[in-house]
C-alpha positions in Angstrom: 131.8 -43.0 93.5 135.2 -42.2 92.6 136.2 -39.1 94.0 139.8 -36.6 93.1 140.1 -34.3 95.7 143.1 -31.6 95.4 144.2 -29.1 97.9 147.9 -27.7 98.4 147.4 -28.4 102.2 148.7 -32.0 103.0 146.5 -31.8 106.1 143.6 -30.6 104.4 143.4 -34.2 102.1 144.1 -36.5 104.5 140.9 -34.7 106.2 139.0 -35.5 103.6 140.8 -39.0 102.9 139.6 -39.9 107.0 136.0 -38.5 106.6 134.9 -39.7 103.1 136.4 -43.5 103.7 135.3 -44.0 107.2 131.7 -42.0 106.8 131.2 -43.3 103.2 131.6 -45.8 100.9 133.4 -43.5 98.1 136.8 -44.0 97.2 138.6 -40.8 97.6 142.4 -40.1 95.7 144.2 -36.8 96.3 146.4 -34.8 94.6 148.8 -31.6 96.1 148.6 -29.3 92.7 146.3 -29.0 89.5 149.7 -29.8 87.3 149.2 -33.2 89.0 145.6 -33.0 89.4 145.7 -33.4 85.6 147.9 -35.8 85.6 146.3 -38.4 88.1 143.3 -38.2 85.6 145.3 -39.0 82.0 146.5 -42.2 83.9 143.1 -43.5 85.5 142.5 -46.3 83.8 138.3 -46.0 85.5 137.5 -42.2 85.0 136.3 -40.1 88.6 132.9 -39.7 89.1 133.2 -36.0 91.5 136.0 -33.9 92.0 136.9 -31.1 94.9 138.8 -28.8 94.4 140.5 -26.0 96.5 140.4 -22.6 94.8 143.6 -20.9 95.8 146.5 -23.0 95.0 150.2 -22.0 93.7 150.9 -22.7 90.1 147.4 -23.6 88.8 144.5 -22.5 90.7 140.8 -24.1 90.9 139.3 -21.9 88.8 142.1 -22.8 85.6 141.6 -26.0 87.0 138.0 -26.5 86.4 138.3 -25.5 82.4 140.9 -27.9 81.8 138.5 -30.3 83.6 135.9 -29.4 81.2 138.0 -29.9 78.3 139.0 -33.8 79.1 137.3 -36.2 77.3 134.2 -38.1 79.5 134.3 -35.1 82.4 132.0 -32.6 80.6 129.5 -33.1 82.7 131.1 -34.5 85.7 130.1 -32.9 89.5 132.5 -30.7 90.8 132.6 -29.1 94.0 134.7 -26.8 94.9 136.6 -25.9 98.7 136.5 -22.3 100.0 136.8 -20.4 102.8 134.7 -17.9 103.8 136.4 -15.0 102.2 137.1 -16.8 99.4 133.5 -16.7 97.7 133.8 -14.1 95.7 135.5 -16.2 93.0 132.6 -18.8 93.6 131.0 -16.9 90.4 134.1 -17.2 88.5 134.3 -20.9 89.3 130.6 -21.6 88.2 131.4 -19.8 85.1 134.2 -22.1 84.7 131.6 -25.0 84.8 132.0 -25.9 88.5 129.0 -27.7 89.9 128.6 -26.4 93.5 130.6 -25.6 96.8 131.6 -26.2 100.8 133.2 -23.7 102.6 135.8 -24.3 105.3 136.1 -25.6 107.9 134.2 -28.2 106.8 130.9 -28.9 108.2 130.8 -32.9 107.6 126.9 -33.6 107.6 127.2 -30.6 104.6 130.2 -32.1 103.0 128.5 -35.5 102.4 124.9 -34.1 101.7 126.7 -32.0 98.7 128.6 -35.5 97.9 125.3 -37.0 98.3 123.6 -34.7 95.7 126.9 -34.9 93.4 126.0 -39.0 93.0 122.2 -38.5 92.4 123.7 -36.4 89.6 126.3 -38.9 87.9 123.6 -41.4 88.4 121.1 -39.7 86.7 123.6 -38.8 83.9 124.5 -42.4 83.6 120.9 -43.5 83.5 120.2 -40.5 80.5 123.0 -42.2 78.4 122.1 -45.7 78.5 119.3 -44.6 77.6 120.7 -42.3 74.8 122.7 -45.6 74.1 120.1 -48.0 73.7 118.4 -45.1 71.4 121.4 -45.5 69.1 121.8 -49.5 69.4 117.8 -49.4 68.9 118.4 -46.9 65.3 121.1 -49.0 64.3 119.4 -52.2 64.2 116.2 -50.4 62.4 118.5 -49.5 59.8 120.2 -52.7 59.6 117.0 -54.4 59.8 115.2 -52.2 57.0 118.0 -51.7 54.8 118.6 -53.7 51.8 119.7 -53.2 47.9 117.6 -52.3 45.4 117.4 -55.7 43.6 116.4 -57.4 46.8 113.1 -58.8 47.4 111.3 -57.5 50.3 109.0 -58.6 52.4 106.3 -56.0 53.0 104.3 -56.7 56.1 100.6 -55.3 56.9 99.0 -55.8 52.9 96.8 -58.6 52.9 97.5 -61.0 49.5 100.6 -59.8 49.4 103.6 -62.2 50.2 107.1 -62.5 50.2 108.9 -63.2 47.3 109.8 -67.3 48.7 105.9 -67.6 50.1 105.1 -66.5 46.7 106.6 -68.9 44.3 105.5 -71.5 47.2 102.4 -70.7 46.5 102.7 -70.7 43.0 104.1 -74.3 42.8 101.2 -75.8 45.4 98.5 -74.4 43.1 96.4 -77.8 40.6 97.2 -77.8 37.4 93.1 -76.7 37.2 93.7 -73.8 39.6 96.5 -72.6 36.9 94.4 -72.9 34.0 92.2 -70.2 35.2 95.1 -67.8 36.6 97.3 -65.3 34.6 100.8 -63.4 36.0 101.3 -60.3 35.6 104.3 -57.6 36.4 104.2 -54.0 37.7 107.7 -52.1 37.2 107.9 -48.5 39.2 109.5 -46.0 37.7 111.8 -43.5 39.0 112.4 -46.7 41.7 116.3 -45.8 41.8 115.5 -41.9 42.8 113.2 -43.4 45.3 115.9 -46.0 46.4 118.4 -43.4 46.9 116.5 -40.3 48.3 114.6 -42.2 50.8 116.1 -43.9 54.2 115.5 -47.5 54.4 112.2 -47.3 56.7 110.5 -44.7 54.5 111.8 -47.0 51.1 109.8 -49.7 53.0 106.9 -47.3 53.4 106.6 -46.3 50.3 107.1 -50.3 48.8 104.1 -51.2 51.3 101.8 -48.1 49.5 102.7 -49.4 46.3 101.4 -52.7 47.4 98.6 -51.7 49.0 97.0 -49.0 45.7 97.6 -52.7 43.3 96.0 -54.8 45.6 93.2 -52.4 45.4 92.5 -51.6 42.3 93.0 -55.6 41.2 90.0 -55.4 43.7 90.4 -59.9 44.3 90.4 -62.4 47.0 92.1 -64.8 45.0 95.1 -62.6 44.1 98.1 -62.7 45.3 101.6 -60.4 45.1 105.2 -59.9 45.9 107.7 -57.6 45.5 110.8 -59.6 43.7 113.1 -56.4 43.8 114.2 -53.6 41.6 111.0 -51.8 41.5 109.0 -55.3 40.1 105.7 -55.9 41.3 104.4 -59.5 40.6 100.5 -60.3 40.5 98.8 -63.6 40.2 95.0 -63.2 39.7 92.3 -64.9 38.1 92.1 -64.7 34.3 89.1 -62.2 34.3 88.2 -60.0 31.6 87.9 -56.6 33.6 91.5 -57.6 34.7 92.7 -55.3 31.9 97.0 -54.3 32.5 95.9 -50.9 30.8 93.2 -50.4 33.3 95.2 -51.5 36.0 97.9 -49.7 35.1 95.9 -46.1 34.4 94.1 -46.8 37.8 97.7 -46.7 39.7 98.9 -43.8 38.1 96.1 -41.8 38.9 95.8 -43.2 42.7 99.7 -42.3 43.3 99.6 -38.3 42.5 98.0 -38.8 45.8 100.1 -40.7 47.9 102.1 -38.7 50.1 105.1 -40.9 50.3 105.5 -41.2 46.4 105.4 -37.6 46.3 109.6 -36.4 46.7 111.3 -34.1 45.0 112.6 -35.1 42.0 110.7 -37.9 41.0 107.5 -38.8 39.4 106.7 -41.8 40.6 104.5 -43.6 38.1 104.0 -47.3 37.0 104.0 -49.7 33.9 102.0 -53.1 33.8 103.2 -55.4 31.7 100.7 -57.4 29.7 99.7 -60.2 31.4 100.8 -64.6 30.9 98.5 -67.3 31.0 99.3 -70.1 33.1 97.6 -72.7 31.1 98.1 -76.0 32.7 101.5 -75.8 33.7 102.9 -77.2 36.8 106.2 -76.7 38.7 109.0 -74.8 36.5 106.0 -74.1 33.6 104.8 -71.8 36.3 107.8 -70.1 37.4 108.8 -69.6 33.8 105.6 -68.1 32.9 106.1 -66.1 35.8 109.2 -65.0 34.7 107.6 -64.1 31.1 105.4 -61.6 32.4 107.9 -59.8 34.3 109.6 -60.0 30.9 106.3 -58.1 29.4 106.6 -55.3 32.2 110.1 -54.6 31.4 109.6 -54.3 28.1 106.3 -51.9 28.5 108.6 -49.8 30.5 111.2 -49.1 28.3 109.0 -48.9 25.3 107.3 -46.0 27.2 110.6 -44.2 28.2 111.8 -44.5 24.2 108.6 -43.1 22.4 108.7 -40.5 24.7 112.3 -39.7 24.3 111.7 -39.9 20.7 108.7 -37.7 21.0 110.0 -34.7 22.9 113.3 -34.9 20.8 110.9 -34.5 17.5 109.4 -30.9 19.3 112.9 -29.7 19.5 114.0 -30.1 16.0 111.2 -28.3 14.6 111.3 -24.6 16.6 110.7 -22.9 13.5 107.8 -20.6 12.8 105.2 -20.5 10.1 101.6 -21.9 9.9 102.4 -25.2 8.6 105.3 -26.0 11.9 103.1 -24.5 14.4 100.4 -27.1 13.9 102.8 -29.7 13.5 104.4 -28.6 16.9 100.9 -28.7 18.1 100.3 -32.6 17.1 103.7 -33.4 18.6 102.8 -32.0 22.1 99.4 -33.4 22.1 100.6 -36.6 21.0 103.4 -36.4 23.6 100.5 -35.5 26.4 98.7 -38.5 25.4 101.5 -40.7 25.7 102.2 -39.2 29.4 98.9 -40.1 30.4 100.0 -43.8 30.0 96.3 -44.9 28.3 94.6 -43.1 31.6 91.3 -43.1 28.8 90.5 -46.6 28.1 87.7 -47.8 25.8 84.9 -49.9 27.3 85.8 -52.7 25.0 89.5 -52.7 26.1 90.8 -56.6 25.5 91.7 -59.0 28.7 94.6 -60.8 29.6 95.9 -62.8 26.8 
């Protein structure tokens, strides 16, 4: 360790200098006075790892001594021991109040002098170990975030789903598929709304979280081995899945909605986190950029879903307000309004048995 001893007596430090360098392997610096007691710290370029310090001393005793210590930057917690003769101890209270760390009396007893040095090292070692550890806690959060984080129009790659891909694996796969396999697949999009809330009331991780739940409730209710999906960014959900007849969008899409009121991490304040499913393209026969184009089509169809939902609801609720009269005849037409509006909210939760398929 790096020890600052200070004591007014000249022969009191070069006591301690003798037993501490030629008992130990510490290296010990003195200093006459705290005014340059506080000094010899500013300048050390390595900070101390212990101090001792006398308690009766002209111009700035031990006691003042220790709260300045306290004060300087790195020594907060840093072992100090202070020097006392016998009838000194009765300011050994007002020095631990002052934050001092322990005490030798004088004369010195050397076997005690080193087992309370001894002790003071355990101590800075074990407060070095607790913030390399507190360090690599910080390093360890920082690269999470860095590692999660990512804008809202990026794809992400959402880990743990089975059939569902990142965004380059995707169109990979998309592109290796026969033009036969093609013919008998359909695309279709999923856009989230409320996704900016989500994006900016959520930290990274729990963004991901939520993303991977998402996933996880489509994959389900497309209820396929042969599907596939990705998440290509900006709260779009792409699916490629056989072109089956009880692979309605509006089934599909009332299905989510009613699986996420119980999703606990679409549940924030703020946001009701529901879905749109665009209807779905054929692939036909295409090959290569037919494919990605197609692709790109039925994200298109999602899109448009989405904010032809958000309008005729608008539109609706704005309709209730202009007609707050009262009377009969406006009562029931207030009445339609709100159930209409209701049944628009429920985003086609009721389907009929004979709803049509893709295409």
């Amino acid at each position: 360790m790096k020890i600052l001893a200070v004591d007014d007596d000249e022969s009191i430090c070069a006591l301690l200098t003798e037993a501490v360098s030629t008992k130990t392997k510490h290296h010990i610096v003195t200093a006459a006075s705290g005014p340059e007691a506080i000094r010899t710290i500013a300048k050390a370029k390595i900070p101390f790892d212990c101090f001792l310090l006398d308690i009766q001393m002209p111009i700035m005793d031990g006691i003042t001594l220790v709260h300045r210590i306290r004060k300087t930057k790195g020594h907060a917690r840093t072992p100090i021991l202070m020097l006392t003769a016998t009838s000194q101890k009765k300011y050994i209270d007002a020095a631990f109040a002052a934050g001092a760390t322990d005490f030798v009396t004088k004369p010195f007893d050397f076997l005690e002098l080193f087992s309370r040095i001894s002790i003071a090292g355990r101590l800075v070692s074990e407060h070095k170990r607790v913030a390399e550890k507190s360090w690599e806690m910080v390093s360890l959060k920082r690269d999470l975030m860095h590692n999660t984080s990512h804008s809202l129009t990026e794809p992400v790659e959402l880990m743990g789903v089975t059939q569902v891909l990142g965004y380059v694996s995707f169109e990979d796969h998309l592109l290796s598929l026969s033009r036969t396999e093609l013919k008998s697949k359909a695309a279709f999009a999923t856009k989230v709304k409320g996704i900016e809330t989500a994006y900016k009331t959520l930290p990274p991780v729990s963004f991901r979280h939520f993303l991977t739940d998402l996933s996880s409730e489509l994959m389900s209710v497309v209820a396929d081995n042969e599907a596939v999906a990705t998440y290509r960014g900006n709260g779009l959900f792409l699916c490629l899945a056989p072109n089956k007849r009880q692979l309605s969008h509006k089934r599909i899409e009332a299905e989510m909605n009613d699986r996420l009121a119980y999703i606990p991490s679409t549940q924030m304040d703020g946001l009701q986190c529901r879905v749109s499913v665009g209807e779905p393209q054929k692939l036909h026969s295409w090959r290569g950029t037919g494919a990605l184009v197609a692709v790109q089509k039925a994200t298109l169809n999602a899109e448009i879903r989405a904010r032809t939902e958000n309008t005729g609801v608008a539109s609706l609720r704005k309709a209730v307000r202009l007609h707050p009269g009262s009377g009969f005849q406006t009562e029931m037409e207030r009445r339609a309004y709100e159930n209409l509006l209701q049944d628009t909210l429920k985003d086609d939760s009721e389907m009929r048995p004979t709803m049509a398929a893709f295409g």
